[in-house]
C-alpha positions, -999 to 999 in steps of 0.1 A, spaced: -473 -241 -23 -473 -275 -39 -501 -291 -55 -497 -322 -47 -514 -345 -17 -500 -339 15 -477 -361 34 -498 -378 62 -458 -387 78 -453 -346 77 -485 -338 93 -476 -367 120 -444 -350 127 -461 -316 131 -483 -335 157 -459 -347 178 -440 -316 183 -474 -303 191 -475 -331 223 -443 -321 229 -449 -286 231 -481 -291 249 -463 -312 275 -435 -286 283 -462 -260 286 -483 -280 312 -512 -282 289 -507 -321 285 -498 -351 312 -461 -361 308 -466 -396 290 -443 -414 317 -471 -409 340 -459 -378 363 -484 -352 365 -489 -320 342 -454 -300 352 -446 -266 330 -410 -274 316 -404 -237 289 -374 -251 280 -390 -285 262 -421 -261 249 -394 -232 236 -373 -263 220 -406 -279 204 -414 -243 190 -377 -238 177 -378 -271 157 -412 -267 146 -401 -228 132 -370 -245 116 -393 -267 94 -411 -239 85 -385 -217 72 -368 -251 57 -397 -259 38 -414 -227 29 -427 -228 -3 -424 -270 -9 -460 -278 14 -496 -284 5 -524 -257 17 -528 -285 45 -495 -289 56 -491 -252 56 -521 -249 73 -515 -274 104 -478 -260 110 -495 -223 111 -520 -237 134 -497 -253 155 -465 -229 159 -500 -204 168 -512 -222 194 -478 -231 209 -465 -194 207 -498 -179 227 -497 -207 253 -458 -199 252 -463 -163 262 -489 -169 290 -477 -197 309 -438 -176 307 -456 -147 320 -475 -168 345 -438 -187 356 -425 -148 361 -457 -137 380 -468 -116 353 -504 -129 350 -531 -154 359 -526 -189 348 -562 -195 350 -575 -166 335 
């Protein structure tokens, strides 16, 4: 990991495909106004990109950086994995 400060543009990044993610899973109103709608394929593509920067810039990010892309690809990945097992009947969305 670098030593350096991190880079407030990388974490702002991170954010967004967090939204994006977040959005796709339901979790998060569409910001064009339409109502909370579970779209996988926008929350799998948000995951992918977010997974692709990791790998990309393993080693190169601060603690912080690190940190927030863990936290994030975390979240998404759980809420992922319930909401596709909700969409095939599999479980309780609620629960």
């Amino acid at each position: 990991m670098a030593d350096e400060a991190h880079d407030p543009g990388l974490l702002f990044l991170i954010a967004q495909y967090e939204m994006l993610g977040m959005i796709g899973l339901g979790k998060l109103p569409d910001p064009t106004g339409a109502a909370p709608s579970r779209d996988l394929g926008r929350a799998r593509q948000a995951i992918d990109l977010l997974e692709m920067l990791e790998r990309k810039t393993r080693g190169n990010l601060t603690a912080v950086e690190e940190g927030e892309l863990r936290r994030v690809l975390t979240l998404l990945r759980l809420n992922f994995v319930a909401e596709a097992s909700a969409a095939s009947g599999g479980g309780d969305r609620d629960g």
